[in-house]
C-alpha positions as a Python dict, from the first residue, in 0.01 Angstrom:
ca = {
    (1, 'X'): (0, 0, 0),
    (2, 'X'): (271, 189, 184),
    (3, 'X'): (281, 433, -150),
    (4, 'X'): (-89, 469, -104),
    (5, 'X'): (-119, 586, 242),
    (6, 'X'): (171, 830, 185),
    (7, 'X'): (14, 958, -43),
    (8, 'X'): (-278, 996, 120),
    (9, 'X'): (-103, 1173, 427),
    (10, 'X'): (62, 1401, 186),
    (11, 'X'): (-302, 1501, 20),
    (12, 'X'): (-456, 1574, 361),
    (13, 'X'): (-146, 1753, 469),
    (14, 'X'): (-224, 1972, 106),
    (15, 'X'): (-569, 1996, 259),
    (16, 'X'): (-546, 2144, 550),
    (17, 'X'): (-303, 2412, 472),
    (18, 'X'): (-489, 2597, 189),
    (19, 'X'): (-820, 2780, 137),
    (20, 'X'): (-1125, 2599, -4),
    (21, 'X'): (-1077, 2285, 192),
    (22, 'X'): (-1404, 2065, 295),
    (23, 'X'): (-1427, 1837, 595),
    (24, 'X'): (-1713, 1554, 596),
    (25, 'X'): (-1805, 1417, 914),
    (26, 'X'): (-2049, 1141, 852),
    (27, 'X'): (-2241, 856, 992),
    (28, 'X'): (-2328, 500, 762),
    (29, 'X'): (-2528, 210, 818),
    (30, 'X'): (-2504, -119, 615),
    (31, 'X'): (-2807, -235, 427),
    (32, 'X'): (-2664, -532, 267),
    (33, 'X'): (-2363, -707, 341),
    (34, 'X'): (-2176, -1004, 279),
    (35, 'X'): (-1873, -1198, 428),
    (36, 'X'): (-1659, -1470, 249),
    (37, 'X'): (-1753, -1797, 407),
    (38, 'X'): (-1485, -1926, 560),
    (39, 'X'): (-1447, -2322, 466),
    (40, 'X'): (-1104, -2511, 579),
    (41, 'X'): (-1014, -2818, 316),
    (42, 'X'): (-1244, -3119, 382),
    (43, 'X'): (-1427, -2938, 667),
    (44, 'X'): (-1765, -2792, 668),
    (45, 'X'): (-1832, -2434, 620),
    (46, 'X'): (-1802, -2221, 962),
    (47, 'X'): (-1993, -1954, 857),
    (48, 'X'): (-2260, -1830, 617),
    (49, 'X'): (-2251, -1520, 354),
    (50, 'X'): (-2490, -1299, 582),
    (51, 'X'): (-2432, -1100, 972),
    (52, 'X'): (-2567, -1129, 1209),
    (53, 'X'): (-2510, -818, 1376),
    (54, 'X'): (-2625, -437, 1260),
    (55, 'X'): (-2310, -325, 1072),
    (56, 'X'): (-2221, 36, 1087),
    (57, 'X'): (-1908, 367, 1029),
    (58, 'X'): (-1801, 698, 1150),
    (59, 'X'): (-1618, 876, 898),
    (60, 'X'): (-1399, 1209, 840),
    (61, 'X'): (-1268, 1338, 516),
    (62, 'X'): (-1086, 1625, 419),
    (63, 'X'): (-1150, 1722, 53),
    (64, 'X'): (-1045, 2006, -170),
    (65, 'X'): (-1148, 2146, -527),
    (66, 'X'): (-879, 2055, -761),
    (67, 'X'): (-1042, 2122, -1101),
    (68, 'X'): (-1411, 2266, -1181),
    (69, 'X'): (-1665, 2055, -985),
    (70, 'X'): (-1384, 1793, -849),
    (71, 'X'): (-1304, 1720, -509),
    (72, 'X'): (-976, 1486, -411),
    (73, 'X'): (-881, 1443, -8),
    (74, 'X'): (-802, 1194, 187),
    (75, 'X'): (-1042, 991, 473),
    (76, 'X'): (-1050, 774, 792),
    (77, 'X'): (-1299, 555, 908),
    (78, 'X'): (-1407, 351, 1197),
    (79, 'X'): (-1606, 53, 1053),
    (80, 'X'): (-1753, -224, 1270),
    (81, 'X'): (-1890, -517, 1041),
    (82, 'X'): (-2067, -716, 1333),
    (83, 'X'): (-2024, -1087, 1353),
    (84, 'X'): (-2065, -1391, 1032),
    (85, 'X'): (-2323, -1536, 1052),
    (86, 'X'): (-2302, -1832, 1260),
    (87, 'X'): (-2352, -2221, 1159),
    (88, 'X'): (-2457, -2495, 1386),
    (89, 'X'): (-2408, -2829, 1277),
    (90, 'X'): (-2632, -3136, 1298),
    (91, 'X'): (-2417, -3250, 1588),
    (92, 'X'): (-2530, -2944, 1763),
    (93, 'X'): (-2137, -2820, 1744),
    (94, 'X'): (-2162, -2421, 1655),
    (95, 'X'): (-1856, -2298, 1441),
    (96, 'X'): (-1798, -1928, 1558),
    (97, 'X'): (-1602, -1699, 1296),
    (98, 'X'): (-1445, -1394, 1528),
    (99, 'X'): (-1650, -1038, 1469),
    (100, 'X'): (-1431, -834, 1217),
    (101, 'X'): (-1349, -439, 1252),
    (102, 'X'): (-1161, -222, 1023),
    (103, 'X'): (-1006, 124, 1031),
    (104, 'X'): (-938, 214, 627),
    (105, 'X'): (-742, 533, 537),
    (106, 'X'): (-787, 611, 154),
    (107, 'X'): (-736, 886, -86),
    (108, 'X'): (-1107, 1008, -181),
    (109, 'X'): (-1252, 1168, -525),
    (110, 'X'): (-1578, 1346, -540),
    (111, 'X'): (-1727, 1488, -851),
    (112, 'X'): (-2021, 1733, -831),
    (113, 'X'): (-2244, 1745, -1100),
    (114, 'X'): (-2327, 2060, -1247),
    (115, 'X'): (-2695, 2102, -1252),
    (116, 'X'): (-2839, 2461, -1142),
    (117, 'X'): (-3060, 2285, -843),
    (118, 'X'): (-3074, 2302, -466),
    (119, 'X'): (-3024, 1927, -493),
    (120, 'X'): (-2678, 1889, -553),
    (121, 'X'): (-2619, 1497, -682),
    (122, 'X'): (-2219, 1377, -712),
    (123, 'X'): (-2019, 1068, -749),
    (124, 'X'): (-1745, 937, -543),
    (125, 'X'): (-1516, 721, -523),
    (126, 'X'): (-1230, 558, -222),
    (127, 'X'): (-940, 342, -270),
    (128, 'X'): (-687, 289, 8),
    (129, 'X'): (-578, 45, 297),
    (130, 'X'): (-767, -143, 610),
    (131, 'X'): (-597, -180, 932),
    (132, 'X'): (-848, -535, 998),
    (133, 'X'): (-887, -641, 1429),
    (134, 'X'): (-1066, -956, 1527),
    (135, 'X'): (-1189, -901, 1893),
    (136, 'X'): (-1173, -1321, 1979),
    (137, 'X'): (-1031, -1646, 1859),
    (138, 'X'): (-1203, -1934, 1620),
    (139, 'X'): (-1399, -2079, 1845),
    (140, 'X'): (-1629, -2424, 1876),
    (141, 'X'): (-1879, -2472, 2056),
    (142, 'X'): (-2038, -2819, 2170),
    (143, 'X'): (-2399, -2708, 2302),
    (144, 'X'): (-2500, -3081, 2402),
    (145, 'X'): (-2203, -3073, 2645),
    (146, 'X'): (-2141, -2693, 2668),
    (147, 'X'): (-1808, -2689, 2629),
    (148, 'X'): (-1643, -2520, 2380),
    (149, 'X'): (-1252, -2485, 2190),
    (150, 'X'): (-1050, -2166, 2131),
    (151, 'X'): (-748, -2141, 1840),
    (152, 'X'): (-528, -1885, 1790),
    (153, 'X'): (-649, -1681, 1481),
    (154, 'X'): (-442, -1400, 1346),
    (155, 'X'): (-623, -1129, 1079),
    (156, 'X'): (-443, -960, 812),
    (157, 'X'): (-486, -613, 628),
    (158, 'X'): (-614, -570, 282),
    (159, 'X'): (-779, -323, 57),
    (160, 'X'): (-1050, -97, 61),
    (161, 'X'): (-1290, 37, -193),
    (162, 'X'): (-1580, 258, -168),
    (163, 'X'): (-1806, 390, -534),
    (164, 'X'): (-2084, 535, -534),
    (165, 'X'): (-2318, 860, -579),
    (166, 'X'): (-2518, 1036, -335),
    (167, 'X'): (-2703, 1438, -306),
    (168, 'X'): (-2583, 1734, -82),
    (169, 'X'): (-2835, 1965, 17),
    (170, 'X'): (-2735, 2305, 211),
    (171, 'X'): (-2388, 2125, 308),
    (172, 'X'): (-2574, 1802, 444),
    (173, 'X'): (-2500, 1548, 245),
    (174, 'X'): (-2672, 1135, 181),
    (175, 'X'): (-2469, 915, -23),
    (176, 'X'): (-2519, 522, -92),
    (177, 'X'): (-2173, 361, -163),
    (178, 'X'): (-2109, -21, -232),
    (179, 'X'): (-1780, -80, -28),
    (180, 'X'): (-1513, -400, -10),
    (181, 'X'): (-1278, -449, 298),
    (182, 'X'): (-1039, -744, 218),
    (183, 'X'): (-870, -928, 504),
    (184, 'X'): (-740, -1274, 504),
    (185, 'X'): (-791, -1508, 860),
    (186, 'X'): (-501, -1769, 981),
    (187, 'X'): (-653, -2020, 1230),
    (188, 'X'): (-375, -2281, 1438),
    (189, 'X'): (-564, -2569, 1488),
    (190, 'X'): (-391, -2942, 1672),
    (191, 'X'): (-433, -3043, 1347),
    (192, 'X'): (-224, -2750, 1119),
    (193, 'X'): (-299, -2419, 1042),
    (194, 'X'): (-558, -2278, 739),
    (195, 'X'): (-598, -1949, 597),
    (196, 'X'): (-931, -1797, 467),
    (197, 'X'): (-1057, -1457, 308),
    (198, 'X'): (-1256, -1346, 519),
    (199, 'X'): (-1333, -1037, 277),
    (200, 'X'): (-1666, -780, 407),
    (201, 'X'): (-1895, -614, 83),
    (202, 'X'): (-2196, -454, 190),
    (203, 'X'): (-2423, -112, 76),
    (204, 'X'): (-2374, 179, 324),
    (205, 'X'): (-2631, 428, 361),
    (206, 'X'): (-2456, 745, 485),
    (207, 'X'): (-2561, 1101, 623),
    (208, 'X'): (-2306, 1407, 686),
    (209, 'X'): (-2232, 1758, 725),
    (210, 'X'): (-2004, 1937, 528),
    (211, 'X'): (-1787, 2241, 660),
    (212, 'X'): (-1650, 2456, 466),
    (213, 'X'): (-1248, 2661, 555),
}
């Protein structure tokens, strides 16, 4: 991972210092998504595979033509993947999986397709590394008594990958990617520790602007 995001400095470095260079600024929204359900050894699940909370990105990538209709740069995002969704037990104890953010840094590849149209449809794909942040601790909630239980909970970094295809249209451009942020969760508990995936896929719809240097 280390290699990658060298290398990934170095191609945005590359950018920025020579003619021809493109920098997206776009905006995504999740349509689907999906979080590993988090399930400790002879426990119940704590959370189910949907959100529920609107999941959304802010993105910036620098690209340049490296070959006939190819793009390669480098990008940075600010992703927020809401909250799992939660799950409230018979017992009317809620188990409450901590909301899950992610700032990935990847080396990008775009390829235009030649077709002699306004309409200008390409592929793409990212592959780099996601800096995960939990905002709160694994929490428990008793609703009959209202009281509740806080662990510490620790989040590592993982992956990411982006593919998909998308249109540009007098430099604004709408693309639909499927993406995968994997992060692993460590909860303390009085009764030992467990660690869980806790790995985000969803479908981003995304709208930009391209400008041209």
């Amino acid at each position: 991972m280390k290699k990658i995001l060298l290398g990934t400095l170095l191609i945005s470095s590359m950018a920025m210092g020579a003619e021809g260079t493109n920098l997206y600024l776009k905006a995504g929204a999740d349509l689907w998504q999906k979080f590993d359900i988090i399930k400790p050894e002879g426990s119940v699940a704590a959370n189910k595979k949907g959100a529920d909370d609107f999941g959304y990105e802010i993105t910036a990538e620098l690209t340049r033509e490296v070959y006939p209709n190819l793009e390669i740069g480098a990008g940075i995002s600010y992703q927020d993947h809401g909250s799992p969704e939660r799950v409230t037990l018979d017992n009317d104890a809620r188990l409450n999986v901590p909301d899950l953010k992610s700032i990935p840094l990847y080396v990008t590849a775009k390829y235009n397709i030649p077709i002699e149209s306004a309409f200008k449809p390409y592929i793409k794909a990212d592959l780099g590394y996601s800096f995960n942040k939990i905002d709160s601790k694994f929490k428990v909630e008793d609703l009959r008594e209202d009281d509740s239980w806080e662990f510490s909970t620790r989040i590592k970094d993982g992956i990411y990958f982006g593919i998909g295809a998308g249109v540009e249209y007098n430099n604004f451009t709408t693309d639909i990617m499927y993406k995968i942020n994997k992060s692993q969760m460590k909860v303390d508990t009085p009764n030992g520790s467990f660690k869980e995936n806790l790995d985000y896929s969803r479908v981003t719809l995304s709208v930009g602007y391209k400008f041209n240097f």
